[in-house]
N, C-alpha and C positions, 0 to 999 in steps of 0.2 A: 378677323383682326390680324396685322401683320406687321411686320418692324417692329423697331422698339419702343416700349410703352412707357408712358405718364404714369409712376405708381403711388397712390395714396398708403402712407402707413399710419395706421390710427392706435396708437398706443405708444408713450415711450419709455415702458419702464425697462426693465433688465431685459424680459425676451424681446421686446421689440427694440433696445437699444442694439442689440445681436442680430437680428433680420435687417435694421438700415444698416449695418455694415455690410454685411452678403449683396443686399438688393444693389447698396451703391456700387459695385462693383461688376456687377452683374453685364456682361455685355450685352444684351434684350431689355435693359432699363436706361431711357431716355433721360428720366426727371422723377426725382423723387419726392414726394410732397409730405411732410411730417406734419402732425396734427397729435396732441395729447390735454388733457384737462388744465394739465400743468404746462403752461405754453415756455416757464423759461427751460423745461428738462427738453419739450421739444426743439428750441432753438438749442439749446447747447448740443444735442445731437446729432440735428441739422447741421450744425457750422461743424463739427467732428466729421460727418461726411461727406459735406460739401452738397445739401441739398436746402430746400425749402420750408419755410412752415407754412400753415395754414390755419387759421383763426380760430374756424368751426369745421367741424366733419363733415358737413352740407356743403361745405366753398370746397375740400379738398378732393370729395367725392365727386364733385361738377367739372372739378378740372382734372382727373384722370381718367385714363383708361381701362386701371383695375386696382381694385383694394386688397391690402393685405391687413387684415384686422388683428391688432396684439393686446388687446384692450382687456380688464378683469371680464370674469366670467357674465357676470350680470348683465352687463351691456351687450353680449355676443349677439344674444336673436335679433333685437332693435337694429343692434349695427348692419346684422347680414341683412335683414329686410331694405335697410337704407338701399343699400349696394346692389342686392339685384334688383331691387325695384329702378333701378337706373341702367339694368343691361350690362352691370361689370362684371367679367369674371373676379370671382372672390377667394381668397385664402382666408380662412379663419381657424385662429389655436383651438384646441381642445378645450371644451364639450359647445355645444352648437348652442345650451340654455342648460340654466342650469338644475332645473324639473323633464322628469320626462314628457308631459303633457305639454311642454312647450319647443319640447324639442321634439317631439312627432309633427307639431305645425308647423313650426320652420323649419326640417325635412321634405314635409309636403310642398310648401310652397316652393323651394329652391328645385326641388324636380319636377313640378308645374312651369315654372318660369325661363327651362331648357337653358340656362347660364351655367358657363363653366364654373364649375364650384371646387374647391379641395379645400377637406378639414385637417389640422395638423396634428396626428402623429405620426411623429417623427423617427423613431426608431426603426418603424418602415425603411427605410433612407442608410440603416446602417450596415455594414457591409458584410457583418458577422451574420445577423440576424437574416439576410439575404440569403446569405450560405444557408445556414439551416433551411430558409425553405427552399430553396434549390434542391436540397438534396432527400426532402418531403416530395416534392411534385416526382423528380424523377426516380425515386423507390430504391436512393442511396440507404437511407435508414432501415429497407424492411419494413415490417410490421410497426409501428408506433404504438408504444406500449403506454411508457406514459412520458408526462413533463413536471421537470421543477423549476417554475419558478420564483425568484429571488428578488425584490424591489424594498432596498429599507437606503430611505434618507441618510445622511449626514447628518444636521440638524433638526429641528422641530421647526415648523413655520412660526411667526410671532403671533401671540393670540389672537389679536388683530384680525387676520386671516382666519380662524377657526367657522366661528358663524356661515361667511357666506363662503366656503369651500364645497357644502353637500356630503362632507365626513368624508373617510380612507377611500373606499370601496370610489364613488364619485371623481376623488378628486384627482385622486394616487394610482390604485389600481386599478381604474379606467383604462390607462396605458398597458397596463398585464393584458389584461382581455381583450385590447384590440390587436395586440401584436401574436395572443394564443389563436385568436382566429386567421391571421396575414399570414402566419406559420404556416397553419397544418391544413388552410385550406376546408376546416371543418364549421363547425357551430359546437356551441354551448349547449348542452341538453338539461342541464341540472346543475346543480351550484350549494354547498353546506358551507357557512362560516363560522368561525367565533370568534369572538374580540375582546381585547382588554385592553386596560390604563395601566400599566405599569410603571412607569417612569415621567411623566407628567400631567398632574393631577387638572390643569386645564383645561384637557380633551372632556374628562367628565364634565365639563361645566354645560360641556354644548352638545349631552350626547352624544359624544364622537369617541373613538378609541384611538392609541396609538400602537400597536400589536394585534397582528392578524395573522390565523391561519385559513386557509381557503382549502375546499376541495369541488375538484370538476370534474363532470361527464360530458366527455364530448360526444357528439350523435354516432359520430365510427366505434367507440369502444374506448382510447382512449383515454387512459384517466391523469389527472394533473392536479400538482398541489402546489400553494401557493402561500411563502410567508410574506406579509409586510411590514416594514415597521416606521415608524413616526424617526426614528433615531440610531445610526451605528457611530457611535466614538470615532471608529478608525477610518471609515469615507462612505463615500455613495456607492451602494452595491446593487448594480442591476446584473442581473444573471438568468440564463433559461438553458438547461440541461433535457436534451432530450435523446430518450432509450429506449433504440428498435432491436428486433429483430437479426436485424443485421450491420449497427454500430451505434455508438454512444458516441454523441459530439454536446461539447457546452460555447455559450456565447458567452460572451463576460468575464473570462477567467485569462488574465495573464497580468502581467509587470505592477500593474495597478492595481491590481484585486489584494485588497489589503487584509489577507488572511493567514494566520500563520498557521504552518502543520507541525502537528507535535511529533511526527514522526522523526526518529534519529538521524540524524544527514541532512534533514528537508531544508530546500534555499529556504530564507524570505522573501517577498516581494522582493523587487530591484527597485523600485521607484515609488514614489508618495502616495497613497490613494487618491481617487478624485474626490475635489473636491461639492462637484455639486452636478447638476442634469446639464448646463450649459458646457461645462467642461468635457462631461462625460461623451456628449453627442454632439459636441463644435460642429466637426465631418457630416452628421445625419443632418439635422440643421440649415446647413450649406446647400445638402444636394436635395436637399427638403422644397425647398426657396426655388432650385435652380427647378426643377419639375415644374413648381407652379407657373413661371415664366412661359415656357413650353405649352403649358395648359389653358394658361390667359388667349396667346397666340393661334390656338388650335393647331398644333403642331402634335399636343398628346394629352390623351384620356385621361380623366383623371385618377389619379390613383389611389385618391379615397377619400370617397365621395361621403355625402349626407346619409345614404344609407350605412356605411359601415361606422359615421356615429351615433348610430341611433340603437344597431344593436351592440356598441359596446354600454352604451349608457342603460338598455338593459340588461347587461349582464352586473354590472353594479347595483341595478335596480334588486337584482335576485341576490345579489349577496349580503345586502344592505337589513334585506326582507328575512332570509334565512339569519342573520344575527339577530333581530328582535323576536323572533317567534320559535328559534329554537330546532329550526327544522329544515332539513332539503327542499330548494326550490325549484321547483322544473323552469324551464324560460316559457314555456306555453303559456304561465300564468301572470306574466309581465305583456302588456298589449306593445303589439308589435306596429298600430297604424292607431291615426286619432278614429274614436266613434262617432259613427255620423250623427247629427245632433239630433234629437225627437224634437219632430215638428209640434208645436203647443196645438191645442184644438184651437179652432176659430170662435170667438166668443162673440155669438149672437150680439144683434143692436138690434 
């Protein structure tokens, strides 16, 4: 595929209202085609950037050249099967389904099907985080000792949301563990959580926690810990600190890191914290979008592919595990590919 392309966007809430702005601008995007359940948030978005709607996701998906799917999580597998089962290259947000069992099969299939595919995390894309692993590959840090990091909301989602999120570990930290792996170039070895409700009694209702501490063994040695939280009063704090041998660098921390040090003299922040993940990663986002573009066209590889959602999703699966049962869980015991199915005996006639 070559020139610019027809692109279907199937979703128009918040993050997909942020991917048609990027897209429409995008110089590798011909014609934009927007499709959502709610056709008039489609059309208001459409007519915001100056693109199309489309009735049904079967009419949108016929008339483009590649889908970028922004749709809730639920729908993800269904929608990716639509899409390659039509020969599109695909983008699709984070997690590919929202069970592991379902996302080992549409893993499989998408790397049967030889379609250029990219799953969306984004932080990939940011230019801090970059740095760090730059300086991981080329052995600016030394030895890697360990990592901290930092992921706590601003707000708490609306209950609403609680049920079909898949809990912290799932929905939230998913993002921690796929960005600890694009780092350090390593794997997850082992994984100890523990959780709690501290501040809104809701999460209990569904199971779910809003406070987490994590700890990891990567397969090098390695060790990483990890807080999360449902809620910081003062903004959105995404941070990962990491401490070699031969220098200590942090992502996350400057004008916006809304943190204040009790130390005598210490500035405060200069400027607001952020307020939320679309603010926080506008820039990642952007150049998120523009990669898939490239990747639709065969122009470049993708840069993260079904397999690296599949083991972020079990490494959530192992932290998920280690919080109900109390205990370290190795990733060996999280299945890594679906089991082939036992054939039933032939029942005599």
């Amino acid at each position: 595929m070559s020139g610019r392309l027809s692109i279907a966007l199937v979703g128009a809430g918040r993050i997909g209202s942020l991917h048609a702005s990027v897209l429409a601008r995008s110089a590798g995007v011909a014609e934009l085609i927007v499709v959502d359940d709610d056709q008039q948030r489609a059309r208001e978005i459409a007519d915001t950037v100056g693109a199309s709607v489309a009735g049904t996701v079967e009419s949108a998906l016929d008339r483009a050249d590649a889908a970028v799917i922004a749709a809730p999580t639920d729908v993800h597998a269904d929608l990716i099967r639509k899409s390659i089962r039509r020969g599109l290259p695909t983008f699709c947000e984070k997690p590919l389904a929202q069970d592991l069992a379902t996302t080992l099969d549409v893993a499989a299939e998408i790397e049967g099907a030889a379609v250029p595919f990219q799953l969306g995390f984004q932080r990939r894309f940011d230019a801090a985080y970059a740095e760090a692993r730059r300086l991981v590959e080329t052995g600016g840090l030394g030895t890697l000792y360990s990592i901290t990091l930092t992921a706590h909301d601003h707000e708490p989602p609306p209950e609403s949301y609680i049920p079909g999120s898949g809990g912290l570990f799932r929905d939230s930290s998913i993002h921690d563990f796929d960005i600890l792996r694009w780092m350090t170039g390593d794997e997850v070895a082992e994984v100890g959580a523990l959780g709690a409700v501290l501040g809104f009694p809701m999460f209990a209702r569904y199971d779910d926690i809003d406070t987490t501490v994590a700890t990891i063994r990567m397969t090098r040695g390695t060790l990483v810990a990890l807080t999360g939280s449902r809620h910081n009063p003062m903004s959105y704090d995404i941070r990962a600190e990491l401490f070699g041998s031969s220098d200590t660098v942090t992502v996350g921390l400057g004008p916006r890191t809304a943190i204040r040090s009790l130390e005598p003299g210490a500035s405060p922040p200069t400027e607001p914290g952020w307020p939320g993940f679309i603010e926080r990663f506008r820039d990642a986002y952007a150049a998120e979008l523009d990669a898939f573009v490239r990747v639709a066209t065969g122009e470049l590889g993708s840069p993260c592919t079904a397999h690296d959602g599949v083991e972020a999703l079990r490494i959530a699966e192992a932290a998920t595990r280690s919080l109900q049962e109390h205990r370290p869980v190795s990733l060996d015991e999280i299945p890594a590919a679906q089991e082939p199915a036992v054939p039933q005996e032939e029942v005599p006639r």
